[in-house]
C-alpha positions in Angstrom: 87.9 122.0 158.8 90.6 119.9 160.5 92.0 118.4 156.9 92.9 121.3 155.2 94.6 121.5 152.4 95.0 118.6 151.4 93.5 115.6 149.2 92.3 111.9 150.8 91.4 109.2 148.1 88.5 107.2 149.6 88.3 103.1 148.8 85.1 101.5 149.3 86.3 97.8 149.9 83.5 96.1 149.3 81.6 98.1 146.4 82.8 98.8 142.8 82.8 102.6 143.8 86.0 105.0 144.1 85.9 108.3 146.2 88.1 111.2 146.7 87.5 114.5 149.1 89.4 117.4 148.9 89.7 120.5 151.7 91.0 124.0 151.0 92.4 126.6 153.4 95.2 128.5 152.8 96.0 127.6 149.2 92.6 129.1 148.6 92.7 132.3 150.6 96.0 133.1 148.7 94.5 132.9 145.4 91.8 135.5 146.7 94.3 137.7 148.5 95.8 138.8 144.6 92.7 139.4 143.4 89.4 141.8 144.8 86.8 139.7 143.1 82.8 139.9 143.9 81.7 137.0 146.3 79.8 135.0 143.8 83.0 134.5 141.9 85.3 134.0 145.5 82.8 131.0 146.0 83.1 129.7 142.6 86.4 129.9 142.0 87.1 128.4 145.4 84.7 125.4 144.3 86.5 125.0 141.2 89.9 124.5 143.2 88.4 122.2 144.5 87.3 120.0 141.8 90.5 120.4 139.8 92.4 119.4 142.9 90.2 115.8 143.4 90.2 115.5 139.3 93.7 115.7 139.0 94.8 113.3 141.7 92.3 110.5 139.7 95.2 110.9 136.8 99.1 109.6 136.2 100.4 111.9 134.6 103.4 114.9 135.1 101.8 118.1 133.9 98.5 120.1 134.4 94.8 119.6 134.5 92.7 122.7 133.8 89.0 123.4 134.4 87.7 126.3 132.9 84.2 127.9 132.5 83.6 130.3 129.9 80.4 132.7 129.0 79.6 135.7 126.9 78.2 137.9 129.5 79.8 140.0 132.4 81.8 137.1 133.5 83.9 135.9 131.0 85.8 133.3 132.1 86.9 131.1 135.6 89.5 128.9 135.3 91.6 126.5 137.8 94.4 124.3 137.2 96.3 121.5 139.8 99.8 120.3 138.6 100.8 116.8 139.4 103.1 118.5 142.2 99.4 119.5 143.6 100.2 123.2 143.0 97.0 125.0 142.4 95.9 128.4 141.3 92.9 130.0 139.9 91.5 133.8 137.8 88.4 134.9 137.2 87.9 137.4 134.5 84.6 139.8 134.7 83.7 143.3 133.4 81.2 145.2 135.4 79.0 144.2 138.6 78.2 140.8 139.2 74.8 139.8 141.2 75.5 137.2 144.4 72.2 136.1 143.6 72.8 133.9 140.3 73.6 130.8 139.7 76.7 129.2 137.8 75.1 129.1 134.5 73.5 131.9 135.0 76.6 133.4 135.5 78.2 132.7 132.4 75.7 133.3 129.2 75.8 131.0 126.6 78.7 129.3 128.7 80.9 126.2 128.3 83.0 124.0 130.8 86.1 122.4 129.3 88.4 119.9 130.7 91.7 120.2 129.7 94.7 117.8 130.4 97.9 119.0 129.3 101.1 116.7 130.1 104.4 117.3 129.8 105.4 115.0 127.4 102.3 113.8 125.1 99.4 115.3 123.4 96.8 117.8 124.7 93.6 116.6 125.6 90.5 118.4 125.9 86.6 118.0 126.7 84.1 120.5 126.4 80.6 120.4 127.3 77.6 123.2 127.3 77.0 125.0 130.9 73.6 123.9 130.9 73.2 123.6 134.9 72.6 125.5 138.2 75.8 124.4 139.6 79.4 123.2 139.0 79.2 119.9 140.4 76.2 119.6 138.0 77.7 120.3 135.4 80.7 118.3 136.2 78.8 115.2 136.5 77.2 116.0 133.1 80.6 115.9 132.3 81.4 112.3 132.7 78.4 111.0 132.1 78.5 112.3 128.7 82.2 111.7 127.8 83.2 108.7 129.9 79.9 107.0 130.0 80.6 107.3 134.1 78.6 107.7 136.8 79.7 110.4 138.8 78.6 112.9 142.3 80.5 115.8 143.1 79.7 118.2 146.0 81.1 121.7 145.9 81.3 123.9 148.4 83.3 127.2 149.3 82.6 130.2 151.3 85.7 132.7 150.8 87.7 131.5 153.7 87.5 128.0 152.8 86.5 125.4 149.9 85.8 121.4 150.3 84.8 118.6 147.5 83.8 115.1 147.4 83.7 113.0 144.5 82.5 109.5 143.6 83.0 107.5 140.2 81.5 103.8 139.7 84.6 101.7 138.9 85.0 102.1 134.9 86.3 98.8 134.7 83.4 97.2 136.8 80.1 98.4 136.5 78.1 96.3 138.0 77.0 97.6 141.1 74.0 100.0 140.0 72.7 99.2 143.8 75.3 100.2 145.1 76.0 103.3 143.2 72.7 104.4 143.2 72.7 103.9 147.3 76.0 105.5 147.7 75.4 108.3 145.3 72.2 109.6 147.0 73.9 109.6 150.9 76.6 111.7 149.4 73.5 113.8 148.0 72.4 114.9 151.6 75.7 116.2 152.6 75.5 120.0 153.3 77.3 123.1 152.3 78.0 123.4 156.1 79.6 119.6 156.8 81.5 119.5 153.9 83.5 122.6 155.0 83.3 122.3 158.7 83.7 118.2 158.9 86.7 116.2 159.2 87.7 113.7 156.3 86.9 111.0 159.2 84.0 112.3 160.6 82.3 113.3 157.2 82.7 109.4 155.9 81.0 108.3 159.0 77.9 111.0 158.7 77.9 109.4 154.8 78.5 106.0 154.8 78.7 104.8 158.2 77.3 101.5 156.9 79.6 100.6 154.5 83.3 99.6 154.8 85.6 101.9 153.7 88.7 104.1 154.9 90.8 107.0 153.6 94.4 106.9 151.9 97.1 108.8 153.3 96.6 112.5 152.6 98.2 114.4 149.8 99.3 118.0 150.4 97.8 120.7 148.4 99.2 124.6 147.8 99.1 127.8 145.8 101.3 127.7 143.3 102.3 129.8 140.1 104.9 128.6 137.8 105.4 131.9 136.2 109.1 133.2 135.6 111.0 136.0 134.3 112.4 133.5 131.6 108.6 132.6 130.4 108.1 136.3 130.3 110.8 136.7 127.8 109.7 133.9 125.7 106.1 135.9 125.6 107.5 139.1 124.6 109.3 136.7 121.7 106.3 136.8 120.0 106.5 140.2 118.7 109.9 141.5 116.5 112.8 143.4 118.6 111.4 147.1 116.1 108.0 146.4 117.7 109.0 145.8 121.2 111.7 148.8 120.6 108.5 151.4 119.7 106.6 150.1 122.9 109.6 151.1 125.1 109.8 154.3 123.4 106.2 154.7 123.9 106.5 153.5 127.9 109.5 155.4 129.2 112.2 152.8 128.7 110.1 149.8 130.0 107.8 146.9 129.7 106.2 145.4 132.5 104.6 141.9 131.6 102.4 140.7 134.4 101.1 137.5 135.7 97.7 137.5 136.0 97.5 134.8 138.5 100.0 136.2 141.2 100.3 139.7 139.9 103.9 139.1 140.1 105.4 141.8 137.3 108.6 141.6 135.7 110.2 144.2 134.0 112.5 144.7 130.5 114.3 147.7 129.2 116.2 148.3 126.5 119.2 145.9 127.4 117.1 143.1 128.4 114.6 143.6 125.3 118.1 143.6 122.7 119.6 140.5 124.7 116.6 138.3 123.9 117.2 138.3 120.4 120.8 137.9 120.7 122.6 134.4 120.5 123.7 132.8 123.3 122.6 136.1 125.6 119.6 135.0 127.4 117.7 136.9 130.8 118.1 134.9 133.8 116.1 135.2 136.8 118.0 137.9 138.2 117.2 139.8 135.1 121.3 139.0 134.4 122.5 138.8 130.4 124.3 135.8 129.5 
């Protein structure tokens, strides 16, 4: 992969169709190295970074966009999120052994994939539809189809070193070009596992659609990012009353780790630190300092 990590918008000049392809490297392998998970969920997960990383680059807006699949069986939830600084990370949460053989919605029993968009300033959106295909480009395009009345195509692919997507929407404002969609839309069907995470952004546009005009945006960087903090930390253990979080110190020898579960970055409160939270102005700064 010679475009990796990073984002390309596609514009077909002539057509009413807009594109957008998305290669993973290192921003993927770091969201592996935190966590041992079985290979069927490396590749998933990898595939979802994928698609929130395209998705979120489609919207203007400062804040998040989250993709998450959820199920009732051993795996219980995958979930990715892309800020609008293109900061991704990604968790999986599974109990037991998980078969490489199954696919995504077998996977996740009696599962659901929501969409959720969650600005900064504004109200929080969400879409949720049933998990009711093999795959997660599938189930993607099921998506839009259903909610935004939008022909869509998403390839996914990811091998646990690397992760790639393309995506195609007809022009919501157009819609006329069902020709053209429908031509377009099955050439970016015969794309492989293999191209779309060995090609280059160039050379994958030629294999596809050599005989139409179009040409790639400038690239957008993507990374690994968490946005966790010792100060949102604090505002978590807020939750509970000082007594309670005084009995859990007792009960752990004078501290309380709270975790992330993306980075497994772990911060830790004692007694001072747990009594300063609930004292005006004193506040924990990043250093773990009372003000």
């Amino acid at each position: 992969m010679s475009n990796p990590d990073q984002i390309q918008r596609i514009l077909f000049e002539d057509i009413d169709v807009r594109g957008m392809v998305a290669g993973l490297d290192a921003s993927y392998r770091e969201v592996l190295a935190r966590h041992d998970y079985p290979p069927v969920l490396q590749r998933l997960l990898g595939e979802m970074l994928a698609a929130v990383a395209m998705l979120s680059s489609t919207l203007k807006f400062e804040g998040r966009l989250l993709l998450q699949a959820q199920g009732e069986g051993n795996v219980k939830l995958l979930m990715a999120e892309c800020n609008h600084h293109h900061g991704l990370r990604a968790i999986a949460r599974y109990e037991g052994e998980v078969a490489d053989d199954l696919q995504f919605n077998e996977l996740l029993e009696k599962g659901r994939i929501a969409l959720t968009i969650e600005p900064q300033n504004g109200q929080r959106y969400q879409g949720v539809v049933p998990l009711e295909h093999a795959t997660l480009g599938e189930c993607l395009q099921a998506y839009f189809e259903q909610s935004e009345q939008l022909g869509t195509s998403i390839q996914l692919a990811a091998d646990g070193q690397r992760a790639a997507g393309l995506m195609l929407q007809v022009l919501p404002a157009e819609g006329t070009g069902e020709e053209d969609w429908s031509r377009v839309s099955m050439l970016a069907s015969t794309l492989s596992d293999e191209e779309l995470l060995s090609l280059d952004n160039e050379a994958l546009l030629y294999r596809l659609f050599h005989e139409e005009t179009c040409r790639l945006y400038e690239p957008q960087a993507v990374a690994f990012e968490c946005d966790c903090s010792r100060e949102r930390s604090a505002e978590a253990l807020k939750f509970m009353s000082e007594n309670e979080l005084m009995a859990i110190l007792a009960e752990q020898n004078g501290s309380i780790d709270v975790g992330c579960q993306f980075c497994n970055q772990q911060y830790h409160f004692d007694e001072t630190d747990i009594r300063a939270l609930f004292r005006a102005p004193g506040y924990l700064d990043e250093e773990g300092r009372m003000h």
